[in-house]
C-alpha positions as CSV (number, residue, x, y, z in Angstrom):
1,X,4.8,-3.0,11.4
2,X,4.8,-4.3,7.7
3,X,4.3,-8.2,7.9
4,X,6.8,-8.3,4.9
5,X,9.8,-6.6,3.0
6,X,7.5,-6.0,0.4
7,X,5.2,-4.1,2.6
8,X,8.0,-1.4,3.4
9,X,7.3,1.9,3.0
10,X,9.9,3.8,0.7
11,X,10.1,6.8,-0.3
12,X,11.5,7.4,-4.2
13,X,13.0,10.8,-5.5
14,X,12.8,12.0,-8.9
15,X,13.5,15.3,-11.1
16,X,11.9,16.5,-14.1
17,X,11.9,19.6,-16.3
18,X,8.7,21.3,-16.0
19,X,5.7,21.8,-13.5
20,X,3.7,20.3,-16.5
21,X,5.4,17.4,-16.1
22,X,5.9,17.1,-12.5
23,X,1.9,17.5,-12.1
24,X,1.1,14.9,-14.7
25,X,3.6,12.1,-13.3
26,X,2.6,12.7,-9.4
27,X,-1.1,12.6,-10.6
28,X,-0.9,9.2,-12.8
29,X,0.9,7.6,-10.3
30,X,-1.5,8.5,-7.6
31,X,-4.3,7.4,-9.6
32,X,-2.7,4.4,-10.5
33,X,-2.5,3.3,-6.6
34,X,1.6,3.4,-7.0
35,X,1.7,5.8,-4.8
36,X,0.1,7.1,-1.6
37,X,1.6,10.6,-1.8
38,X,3.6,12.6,-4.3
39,X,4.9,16.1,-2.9
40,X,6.1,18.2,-5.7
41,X,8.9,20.6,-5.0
42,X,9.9,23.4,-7.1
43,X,12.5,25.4,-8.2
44,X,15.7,23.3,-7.5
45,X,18.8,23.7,-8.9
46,X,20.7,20.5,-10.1
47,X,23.8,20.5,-11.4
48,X,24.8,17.1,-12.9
49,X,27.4,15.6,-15.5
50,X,25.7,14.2,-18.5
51,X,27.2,13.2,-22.0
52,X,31.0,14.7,-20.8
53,X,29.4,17.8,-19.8
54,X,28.7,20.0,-16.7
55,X,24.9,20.6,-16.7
56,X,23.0,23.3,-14.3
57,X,19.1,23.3,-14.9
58,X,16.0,24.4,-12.8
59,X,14.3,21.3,-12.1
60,X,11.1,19.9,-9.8
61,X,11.7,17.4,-7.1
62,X,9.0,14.6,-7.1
63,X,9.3,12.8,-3.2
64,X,6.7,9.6,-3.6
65,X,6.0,7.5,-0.6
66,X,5.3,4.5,-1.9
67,X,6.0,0.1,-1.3
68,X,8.6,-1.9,-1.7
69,X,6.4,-4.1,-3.6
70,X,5.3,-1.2,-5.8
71,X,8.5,-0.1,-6.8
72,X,9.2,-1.7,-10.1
73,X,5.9,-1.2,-11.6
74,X,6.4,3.0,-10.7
75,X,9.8,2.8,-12.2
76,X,8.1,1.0,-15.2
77,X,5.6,4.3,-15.0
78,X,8.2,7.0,-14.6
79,X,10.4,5.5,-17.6
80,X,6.7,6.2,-19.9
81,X,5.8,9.3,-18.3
82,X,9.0,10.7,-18.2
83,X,10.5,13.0,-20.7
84,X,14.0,12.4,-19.8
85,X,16.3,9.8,-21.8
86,X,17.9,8.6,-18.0
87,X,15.1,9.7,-15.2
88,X,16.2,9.8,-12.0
89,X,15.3,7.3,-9.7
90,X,16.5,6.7,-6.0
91,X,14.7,4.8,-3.3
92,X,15.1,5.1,0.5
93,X,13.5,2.6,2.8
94,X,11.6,4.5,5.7
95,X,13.4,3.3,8.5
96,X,11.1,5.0,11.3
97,X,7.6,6.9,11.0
98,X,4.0,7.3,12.6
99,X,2.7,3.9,12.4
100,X,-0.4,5.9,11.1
101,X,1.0,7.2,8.4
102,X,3.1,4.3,7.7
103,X,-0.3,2.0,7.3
104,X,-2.1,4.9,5.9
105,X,0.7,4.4,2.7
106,X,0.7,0.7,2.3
107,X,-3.2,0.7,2.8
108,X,-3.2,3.5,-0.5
109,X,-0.9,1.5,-2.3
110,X,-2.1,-1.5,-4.2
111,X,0.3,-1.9,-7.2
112,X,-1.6,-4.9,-8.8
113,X,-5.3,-3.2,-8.9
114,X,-6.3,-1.1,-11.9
115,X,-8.4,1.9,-11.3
């Protein structure tokens, strides 16, 4: 049970354009401690409306388990690392989980620290 809101697990979704990419973000944000996890999931299709037009593009999915409390300094990360003018970026609070996993994440994640 996180003694705070800050101490929430979430879990953020992202896309980008290339496996490149998609390996270089999930590894700098593990390294940096602002995240616990990143799975990287390939070969989506999005189709999106961008600039008054009807986009369709083969994209990765990023899924990082992260904090609440770690969220803006990620986003800050993503918006660097990220090649896109707008990146993605939606957070969902992990309602319900293993308790081990869920203290496994917020023991990983230490926003603050550099490594």
């Amino acid at each position: 049970m996180p003694d705070s809101d800050a101490d929430q697990v979430i879990v953020v979704f992202t896309t980008v354009g290339s496996e490149d990419q998609a390996n270089s973000i999930s590894e700098e944000l593990v390294q940096r401690n602002l995240a616990a996890c990143v799975n990287v999931v390939p070969a989506i299709k999005s189709v999106y409306r961008w600039k008054g037009k009807i986009w369709q593009d083969e994209e990765f999915l990023l899924i990082i388990k992260t904090t609440r409390q770690a969220f803006q300094a990620l986003r800050r990360a993503i918006k660097t690392l990220h090649s896109y003018d707008l990146p993605e970026l939606l957070a969902i609070p992990a309602a319900m989980g293993d308790d081990a996993v869920l203290d496994w994440i917020r023991s990983v994640v230490k926003p603050d620290e550099e490594s």
